[in-house]
MMTF fields as JSON, N, C-alpha, C and O atoms, coordinates in Angstrom:
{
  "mmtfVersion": "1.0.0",
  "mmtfProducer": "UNKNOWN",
  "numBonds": 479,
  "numAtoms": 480,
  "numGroups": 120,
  "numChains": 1,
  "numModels": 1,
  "chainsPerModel": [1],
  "groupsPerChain": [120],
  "chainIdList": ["A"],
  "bondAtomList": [4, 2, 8, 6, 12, 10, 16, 14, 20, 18, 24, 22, 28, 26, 32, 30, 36, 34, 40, 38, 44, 42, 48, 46, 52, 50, 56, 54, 60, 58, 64, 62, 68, 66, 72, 70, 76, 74, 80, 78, 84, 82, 88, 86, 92, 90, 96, 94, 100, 98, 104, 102, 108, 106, 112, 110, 116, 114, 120, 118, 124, 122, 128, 126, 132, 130, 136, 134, 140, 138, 144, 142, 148, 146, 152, 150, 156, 154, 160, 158, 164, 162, 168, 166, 172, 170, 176, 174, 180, 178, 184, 182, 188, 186, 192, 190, 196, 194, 200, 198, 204, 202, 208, 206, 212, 210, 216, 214, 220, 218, 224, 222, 228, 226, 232, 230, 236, 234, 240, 238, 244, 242, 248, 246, 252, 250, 256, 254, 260, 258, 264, 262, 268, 266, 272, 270, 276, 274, 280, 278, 284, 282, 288, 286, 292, 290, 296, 294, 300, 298, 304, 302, 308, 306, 312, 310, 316, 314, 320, 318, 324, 322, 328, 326, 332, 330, 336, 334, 340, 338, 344, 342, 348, 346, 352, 350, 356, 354, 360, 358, 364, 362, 368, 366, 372, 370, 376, 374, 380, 378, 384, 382, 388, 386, 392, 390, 396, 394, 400, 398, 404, 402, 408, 406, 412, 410, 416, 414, 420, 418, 424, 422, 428, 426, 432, 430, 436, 434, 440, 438, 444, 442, 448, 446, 452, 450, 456, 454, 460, 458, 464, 462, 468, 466, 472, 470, 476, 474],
  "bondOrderList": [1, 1, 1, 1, 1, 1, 1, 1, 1, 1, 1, 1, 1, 1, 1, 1, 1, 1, 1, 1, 1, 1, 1, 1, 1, 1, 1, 1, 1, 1, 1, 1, 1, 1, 1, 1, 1, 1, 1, 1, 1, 1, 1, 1, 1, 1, 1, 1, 1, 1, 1, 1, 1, 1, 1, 1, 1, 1, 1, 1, 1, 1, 1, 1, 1, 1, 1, 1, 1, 1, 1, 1, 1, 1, 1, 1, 1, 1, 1, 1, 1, 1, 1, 1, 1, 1, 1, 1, 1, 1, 1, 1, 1, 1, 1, 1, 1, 1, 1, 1, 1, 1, 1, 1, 1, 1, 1, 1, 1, 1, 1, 1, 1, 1, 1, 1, 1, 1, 1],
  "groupList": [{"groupName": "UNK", "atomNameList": ["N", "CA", "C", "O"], "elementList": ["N", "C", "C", "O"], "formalChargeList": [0, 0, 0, 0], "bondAtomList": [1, 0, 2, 1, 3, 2], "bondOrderList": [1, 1, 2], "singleLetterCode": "X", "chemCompType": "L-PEPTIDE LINKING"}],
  "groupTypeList": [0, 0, 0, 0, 0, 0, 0, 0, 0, 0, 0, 0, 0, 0, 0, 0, 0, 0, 0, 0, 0, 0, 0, 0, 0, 0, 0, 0, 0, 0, 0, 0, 0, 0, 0, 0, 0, 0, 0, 0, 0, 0, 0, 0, 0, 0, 0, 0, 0, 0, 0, 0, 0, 0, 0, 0, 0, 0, 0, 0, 0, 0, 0, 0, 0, 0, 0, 0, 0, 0, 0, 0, 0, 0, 0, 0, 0, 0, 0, 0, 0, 0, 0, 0, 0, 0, 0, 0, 0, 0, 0, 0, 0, 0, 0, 0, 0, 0, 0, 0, 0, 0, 0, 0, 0, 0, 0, 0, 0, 0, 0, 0, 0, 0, 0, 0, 0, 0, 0, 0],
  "groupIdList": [1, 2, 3, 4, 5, 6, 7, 8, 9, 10, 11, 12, 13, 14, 15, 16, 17, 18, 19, 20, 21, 22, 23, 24, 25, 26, 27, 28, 29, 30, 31, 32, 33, 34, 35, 36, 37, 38, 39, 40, 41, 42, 43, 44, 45, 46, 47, 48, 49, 50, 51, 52, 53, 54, 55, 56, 57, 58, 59, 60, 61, 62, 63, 64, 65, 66, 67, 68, 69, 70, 71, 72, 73, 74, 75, 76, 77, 78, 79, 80, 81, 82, 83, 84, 85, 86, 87, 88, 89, 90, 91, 92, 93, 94, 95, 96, 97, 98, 99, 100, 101, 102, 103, 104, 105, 106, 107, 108, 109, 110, 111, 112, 113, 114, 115, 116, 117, 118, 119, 120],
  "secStructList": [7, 7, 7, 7, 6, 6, 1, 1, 7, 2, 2, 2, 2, 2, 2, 2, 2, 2, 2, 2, 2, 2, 2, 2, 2, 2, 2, 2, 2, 2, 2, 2, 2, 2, 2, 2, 1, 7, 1, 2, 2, 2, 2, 2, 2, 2, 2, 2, 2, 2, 2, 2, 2, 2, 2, 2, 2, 2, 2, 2, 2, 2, 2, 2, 2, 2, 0, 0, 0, 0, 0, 1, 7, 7, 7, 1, 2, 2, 2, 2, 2, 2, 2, 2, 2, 2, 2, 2, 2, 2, 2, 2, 2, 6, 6, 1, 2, 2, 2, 2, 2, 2, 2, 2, 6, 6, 6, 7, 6, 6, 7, 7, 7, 7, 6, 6, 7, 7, 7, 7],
  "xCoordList": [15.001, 14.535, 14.653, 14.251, 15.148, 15.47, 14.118, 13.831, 13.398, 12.968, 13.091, 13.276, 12.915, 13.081, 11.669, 10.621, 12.196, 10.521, 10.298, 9.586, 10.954, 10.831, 9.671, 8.667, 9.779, 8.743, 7.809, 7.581, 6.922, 6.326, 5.061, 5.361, 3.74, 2.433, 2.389, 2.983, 1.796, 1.787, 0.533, 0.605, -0.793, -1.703, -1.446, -2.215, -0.453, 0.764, 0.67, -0.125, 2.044, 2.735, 2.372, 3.033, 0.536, 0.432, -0.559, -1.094, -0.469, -1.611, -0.201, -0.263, 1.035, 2.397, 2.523, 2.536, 2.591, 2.814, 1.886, 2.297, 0.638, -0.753, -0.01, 0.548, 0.219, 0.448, 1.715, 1.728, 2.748, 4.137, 3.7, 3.982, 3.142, 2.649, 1.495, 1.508, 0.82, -0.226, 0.559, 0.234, 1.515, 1.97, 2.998, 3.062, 4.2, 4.897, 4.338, 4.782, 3.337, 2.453, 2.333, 2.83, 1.703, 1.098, 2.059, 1.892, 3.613, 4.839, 5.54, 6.38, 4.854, 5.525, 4.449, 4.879, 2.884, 1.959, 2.535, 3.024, 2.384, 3.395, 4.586, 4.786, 5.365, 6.847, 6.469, 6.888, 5.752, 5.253, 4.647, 5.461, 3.587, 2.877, 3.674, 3.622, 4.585, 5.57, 6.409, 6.633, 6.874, 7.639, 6.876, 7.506, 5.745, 4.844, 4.08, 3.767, 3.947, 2.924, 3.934, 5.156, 2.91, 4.111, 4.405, 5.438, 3.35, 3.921, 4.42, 4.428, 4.792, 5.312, 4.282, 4.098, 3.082, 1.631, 0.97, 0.299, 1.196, 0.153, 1.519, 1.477, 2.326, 3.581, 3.467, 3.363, 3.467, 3.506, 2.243, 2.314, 1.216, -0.206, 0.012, -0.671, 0.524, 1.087, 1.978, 1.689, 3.208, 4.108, 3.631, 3.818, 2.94, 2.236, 1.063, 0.993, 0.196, -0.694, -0.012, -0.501, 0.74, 1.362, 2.184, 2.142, 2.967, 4.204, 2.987, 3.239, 1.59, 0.906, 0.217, 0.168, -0.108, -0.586, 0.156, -0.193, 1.291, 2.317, 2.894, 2.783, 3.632, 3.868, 3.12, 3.617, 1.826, 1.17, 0.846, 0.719, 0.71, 0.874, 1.791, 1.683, 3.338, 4.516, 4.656, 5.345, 3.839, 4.229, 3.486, 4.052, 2.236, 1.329, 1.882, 1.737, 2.399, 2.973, 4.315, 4.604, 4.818, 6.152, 5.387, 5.661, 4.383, 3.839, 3.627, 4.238, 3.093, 2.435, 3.699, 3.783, 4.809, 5.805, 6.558, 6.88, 6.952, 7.725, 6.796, 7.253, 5.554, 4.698, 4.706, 5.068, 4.47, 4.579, 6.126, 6.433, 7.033, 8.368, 8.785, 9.5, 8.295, 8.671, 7.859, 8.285, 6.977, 6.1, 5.233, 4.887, 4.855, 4.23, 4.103, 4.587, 3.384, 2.964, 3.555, 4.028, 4.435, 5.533, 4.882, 4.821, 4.479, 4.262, 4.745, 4.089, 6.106, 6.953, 6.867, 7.15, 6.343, 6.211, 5.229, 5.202, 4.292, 2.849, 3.822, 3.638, 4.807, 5.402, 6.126, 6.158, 6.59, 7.166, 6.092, 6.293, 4.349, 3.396, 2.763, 2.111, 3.247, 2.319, 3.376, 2.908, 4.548, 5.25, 5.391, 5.835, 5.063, 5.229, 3.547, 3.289, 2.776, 1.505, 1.2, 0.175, 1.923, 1.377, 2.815, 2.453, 3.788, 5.035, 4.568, 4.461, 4.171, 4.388, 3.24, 3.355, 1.939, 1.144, 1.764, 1.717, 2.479, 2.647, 3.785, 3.695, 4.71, 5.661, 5.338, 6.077, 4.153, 3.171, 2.9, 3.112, 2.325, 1.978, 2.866, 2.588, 4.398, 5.015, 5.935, 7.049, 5.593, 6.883, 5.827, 6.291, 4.307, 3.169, 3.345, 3.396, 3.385, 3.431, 4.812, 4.976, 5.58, 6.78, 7.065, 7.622, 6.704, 6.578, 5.807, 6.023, 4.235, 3.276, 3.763, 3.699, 4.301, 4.961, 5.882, 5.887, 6.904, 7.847, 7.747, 8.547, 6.094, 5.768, 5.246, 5.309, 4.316, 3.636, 4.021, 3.385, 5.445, 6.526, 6.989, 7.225, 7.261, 8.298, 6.642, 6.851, 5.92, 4.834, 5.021, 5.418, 4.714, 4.895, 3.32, 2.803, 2.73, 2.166, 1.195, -0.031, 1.693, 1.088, 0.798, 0.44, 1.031, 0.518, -0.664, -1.449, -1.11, -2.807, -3.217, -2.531, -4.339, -5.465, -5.502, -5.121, -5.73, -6.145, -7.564, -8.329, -7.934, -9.203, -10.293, -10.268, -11.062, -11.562, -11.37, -12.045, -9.985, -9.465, -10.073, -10.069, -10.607, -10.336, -9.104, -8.161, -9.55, -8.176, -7.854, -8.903, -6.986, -7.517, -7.244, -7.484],
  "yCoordList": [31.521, 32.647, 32.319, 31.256, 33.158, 32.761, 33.512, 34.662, 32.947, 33.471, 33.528, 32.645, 34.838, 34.748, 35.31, 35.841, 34.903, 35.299, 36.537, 36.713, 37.647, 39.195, 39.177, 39.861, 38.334, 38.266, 37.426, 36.74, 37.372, 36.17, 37.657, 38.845, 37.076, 37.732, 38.029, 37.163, 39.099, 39.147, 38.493, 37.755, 38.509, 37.582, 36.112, 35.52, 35.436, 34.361, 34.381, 33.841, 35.418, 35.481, 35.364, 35.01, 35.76, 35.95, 34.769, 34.719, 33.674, 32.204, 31.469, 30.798, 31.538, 30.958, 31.333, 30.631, 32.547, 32.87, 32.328, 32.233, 31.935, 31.457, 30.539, 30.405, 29.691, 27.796, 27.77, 27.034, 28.509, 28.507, 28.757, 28.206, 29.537, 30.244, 28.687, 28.182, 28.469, 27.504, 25.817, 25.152, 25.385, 24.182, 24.63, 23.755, 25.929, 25.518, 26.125, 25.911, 26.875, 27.063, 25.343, 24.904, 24.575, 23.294, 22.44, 21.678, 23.118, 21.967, 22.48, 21.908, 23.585, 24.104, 23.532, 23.112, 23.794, 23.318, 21.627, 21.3, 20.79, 19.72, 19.399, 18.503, 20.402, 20.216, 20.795, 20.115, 21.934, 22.202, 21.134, 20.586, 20.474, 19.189, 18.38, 17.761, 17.893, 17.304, 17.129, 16.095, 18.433, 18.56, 19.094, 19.403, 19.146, 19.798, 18.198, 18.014, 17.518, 16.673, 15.621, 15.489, 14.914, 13.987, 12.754, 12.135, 12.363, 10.857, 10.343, 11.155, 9.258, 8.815, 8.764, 9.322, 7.843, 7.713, 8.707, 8.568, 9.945, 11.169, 11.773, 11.891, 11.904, 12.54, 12.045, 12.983, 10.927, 10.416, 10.91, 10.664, 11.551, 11.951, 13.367, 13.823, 13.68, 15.47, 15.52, 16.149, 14.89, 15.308, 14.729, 15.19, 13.544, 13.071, 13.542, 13.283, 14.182, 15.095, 16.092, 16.516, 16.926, 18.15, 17.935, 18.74, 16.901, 16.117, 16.402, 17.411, 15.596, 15.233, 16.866, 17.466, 17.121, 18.662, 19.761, 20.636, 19.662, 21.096, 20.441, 21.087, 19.011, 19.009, 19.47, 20.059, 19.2, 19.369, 20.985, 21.281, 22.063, 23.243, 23.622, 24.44, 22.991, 23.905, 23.023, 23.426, 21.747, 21.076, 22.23, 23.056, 22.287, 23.061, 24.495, 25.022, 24.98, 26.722, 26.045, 26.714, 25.256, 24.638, 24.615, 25.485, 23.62, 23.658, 24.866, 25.278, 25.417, 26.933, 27.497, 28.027, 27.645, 28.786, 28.488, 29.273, 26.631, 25.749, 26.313, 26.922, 25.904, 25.405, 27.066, 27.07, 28.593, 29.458, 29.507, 29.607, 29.381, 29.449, 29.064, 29.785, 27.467, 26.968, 27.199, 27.047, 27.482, 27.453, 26.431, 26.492, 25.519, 24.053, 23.803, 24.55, 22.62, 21.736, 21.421, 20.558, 21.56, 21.004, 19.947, 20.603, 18.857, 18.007, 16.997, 15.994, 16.928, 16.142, 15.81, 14.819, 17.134, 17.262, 16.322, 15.749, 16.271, 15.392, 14.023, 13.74, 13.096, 11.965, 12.478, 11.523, 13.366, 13.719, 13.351, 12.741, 13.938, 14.288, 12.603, 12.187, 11.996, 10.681, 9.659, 8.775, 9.82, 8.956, 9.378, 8.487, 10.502, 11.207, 10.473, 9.578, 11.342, 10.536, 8.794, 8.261, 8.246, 6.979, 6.313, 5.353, 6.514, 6.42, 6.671, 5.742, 8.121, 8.417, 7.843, 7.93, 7.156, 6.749, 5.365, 4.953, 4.305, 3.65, 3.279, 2.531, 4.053, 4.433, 4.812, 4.551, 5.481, 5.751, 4.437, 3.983, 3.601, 2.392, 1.122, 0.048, 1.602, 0.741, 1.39, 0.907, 2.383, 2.769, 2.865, 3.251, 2.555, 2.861, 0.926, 0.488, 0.362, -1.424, -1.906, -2.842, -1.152, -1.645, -0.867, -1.423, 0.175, 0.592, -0.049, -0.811, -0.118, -0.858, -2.339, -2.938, -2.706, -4.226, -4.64, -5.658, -3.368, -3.137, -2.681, -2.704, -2.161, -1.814, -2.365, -2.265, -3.405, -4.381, -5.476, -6.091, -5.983, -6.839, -6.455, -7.276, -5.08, -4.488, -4.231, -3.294, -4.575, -4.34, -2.939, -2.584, -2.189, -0.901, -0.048, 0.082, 0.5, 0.658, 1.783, 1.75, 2.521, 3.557, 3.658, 4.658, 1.961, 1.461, 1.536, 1.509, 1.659, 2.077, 0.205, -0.751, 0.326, -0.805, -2.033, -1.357, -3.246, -3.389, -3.315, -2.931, -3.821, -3.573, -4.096, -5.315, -3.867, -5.024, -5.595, -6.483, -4.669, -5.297, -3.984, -2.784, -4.81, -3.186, -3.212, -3.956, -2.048, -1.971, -3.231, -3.7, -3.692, -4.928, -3.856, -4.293],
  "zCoordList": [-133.422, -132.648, -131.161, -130.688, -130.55, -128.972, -128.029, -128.365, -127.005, -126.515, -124.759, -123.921, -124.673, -123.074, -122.03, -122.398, -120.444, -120.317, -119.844, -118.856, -120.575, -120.27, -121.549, -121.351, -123.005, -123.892, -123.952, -124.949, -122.485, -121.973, -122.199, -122.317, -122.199, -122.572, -120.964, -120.323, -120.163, -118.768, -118.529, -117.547, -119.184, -118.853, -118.649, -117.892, -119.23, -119.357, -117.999, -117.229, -117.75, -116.425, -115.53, -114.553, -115.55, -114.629, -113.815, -112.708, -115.255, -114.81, -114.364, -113.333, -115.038, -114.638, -112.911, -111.899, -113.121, -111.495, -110.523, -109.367, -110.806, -109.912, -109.782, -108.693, -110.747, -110.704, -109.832, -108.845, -110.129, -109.432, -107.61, -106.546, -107.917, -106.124, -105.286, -104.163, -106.298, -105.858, -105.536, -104.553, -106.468, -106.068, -105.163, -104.299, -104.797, -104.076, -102.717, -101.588, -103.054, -101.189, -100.81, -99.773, -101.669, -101.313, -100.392, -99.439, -101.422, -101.27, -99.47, -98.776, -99.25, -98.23, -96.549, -95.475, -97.048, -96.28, -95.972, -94.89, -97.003, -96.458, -95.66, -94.84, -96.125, -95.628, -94.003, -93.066, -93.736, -92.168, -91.714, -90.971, -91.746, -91.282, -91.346, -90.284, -92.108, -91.897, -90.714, -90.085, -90.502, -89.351, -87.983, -86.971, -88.066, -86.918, -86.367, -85.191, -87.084, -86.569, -85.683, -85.747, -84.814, -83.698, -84.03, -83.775, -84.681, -84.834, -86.147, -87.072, -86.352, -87.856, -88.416, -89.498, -87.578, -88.428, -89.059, -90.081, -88.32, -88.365, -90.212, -91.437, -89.181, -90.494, -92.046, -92.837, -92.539, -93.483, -94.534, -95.739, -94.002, -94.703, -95.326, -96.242, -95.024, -95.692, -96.654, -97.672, -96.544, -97.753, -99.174, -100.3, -98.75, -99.828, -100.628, -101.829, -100.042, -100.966, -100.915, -101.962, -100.624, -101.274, -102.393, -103.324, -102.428, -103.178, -104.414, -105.073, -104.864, -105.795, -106.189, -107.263, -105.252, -105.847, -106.231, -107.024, -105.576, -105.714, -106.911, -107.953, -106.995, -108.427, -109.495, -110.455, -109.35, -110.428, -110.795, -111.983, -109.721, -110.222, -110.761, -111.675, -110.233, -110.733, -112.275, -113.212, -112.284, -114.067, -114.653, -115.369, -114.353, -115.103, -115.397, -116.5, -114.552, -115.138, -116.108, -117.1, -115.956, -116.8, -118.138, -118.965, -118.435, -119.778, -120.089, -121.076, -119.667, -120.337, -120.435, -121.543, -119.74, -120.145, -121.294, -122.186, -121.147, -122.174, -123.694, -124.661, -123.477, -124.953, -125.331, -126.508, -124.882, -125.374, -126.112, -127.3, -124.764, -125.33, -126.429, -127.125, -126.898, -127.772, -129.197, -130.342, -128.894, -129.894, -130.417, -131.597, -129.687, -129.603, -128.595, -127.745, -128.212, -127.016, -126.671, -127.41, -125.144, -124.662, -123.487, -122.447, -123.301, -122.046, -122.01, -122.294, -121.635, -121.39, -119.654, -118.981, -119.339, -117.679, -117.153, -116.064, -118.306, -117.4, -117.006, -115.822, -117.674, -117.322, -115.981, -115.205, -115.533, -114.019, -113.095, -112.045, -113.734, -112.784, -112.404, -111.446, -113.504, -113.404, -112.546, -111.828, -112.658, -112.461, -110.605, -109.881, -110.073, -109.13, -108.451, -107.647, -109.218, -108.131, -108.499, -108.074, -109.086, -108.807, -107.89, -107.209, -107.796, -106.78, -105.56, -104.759, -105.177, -103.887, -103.079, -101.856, -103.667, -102.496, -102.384, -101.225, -103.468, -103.31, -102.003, -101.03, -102.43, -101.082, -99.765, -98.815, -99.651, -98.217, -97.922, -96.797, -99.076, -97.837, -97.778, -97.245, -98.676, -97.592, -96.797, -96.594, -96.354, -95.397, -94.279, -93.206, -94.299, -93.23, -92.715, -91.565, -93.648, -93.256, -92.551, -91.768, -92.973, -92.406, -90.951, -90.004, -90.941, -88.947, -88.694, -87.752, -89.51, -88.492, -88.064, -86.991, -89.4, -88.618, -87.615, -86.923, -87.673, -86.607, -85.053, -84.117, -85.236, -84.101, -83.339, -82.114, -84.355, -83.709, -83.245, -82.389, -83.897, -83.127, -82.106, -81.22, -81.92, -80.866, -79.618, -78.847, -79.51, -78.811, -78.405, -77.295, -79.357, -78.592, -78.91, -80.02, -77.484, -76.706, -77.815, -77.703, -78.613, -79.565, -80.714, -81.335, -81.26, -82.471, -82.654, -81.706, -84.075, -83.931, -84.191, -84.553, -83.881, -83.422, -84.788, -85.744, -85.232, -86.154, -86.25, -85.365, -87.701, -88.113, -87.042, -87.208, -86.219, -85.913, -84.396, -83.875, -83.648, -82.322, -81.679, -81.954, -80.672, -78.903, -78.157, -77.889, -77.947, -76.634, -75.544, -75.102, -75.169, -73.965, -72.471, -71.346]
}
């Protein structure tokens, strides 16, 4: 039996459409802060919680459309969602250690503070 999503339930459609609208607003709020904010330090804090939340709305309308579609439990997606939020913070803090280290060699003037130091 083939199904398509013109024979999707609209109460369906219409928790699919929330989740679709809700993770890629998220994915877009990131991608602006992204490109709005000034520094590398400040930049790096946005794509990363949107990356973890917007995935997870658009997996979530995926299951529901897949598991109706198919007729069973489809979550194959949650392994995208897991493999996605435990990656991307890890990647935040090394692409945050490796400027900070680069910056702090290159003595440059707008590196943030360590734990513990004042300004001289």
């Amino acid at each position: 039996m083939t199904y398509s999503a013109a024979d999707t339930p609209v109460w369906l459609a219409l928790f699919i459409a929330f989740f679709i609208l809700v993770g890629a607003g998220l994915a877009l709020i990131g991608a602006i802060g992204f490109a709005k904010l000034p520094t590398f330090y400040e930049r790096i804090h946005a794509p990363t919680l949107s990356t973890s939340w917007g995935t997870g709305g658009i997996m979530t309308a995926s299951i529901l459309f897949f598991s109706v579609a198919g007729g069973r439990l489809i979550v194959h997606e949650v392994l995208i969602g897991v493999f996605i939020t435990v990656t991307t913070p890890v990647t935040l803090m090394l692409l945050a250690r490796a400027a900070l280290y680069r910056d702090r060699f290159e003595k440059n003037p707008d590196v943030p503070l360590r734990s513990g130091q004042v300004e001289p």
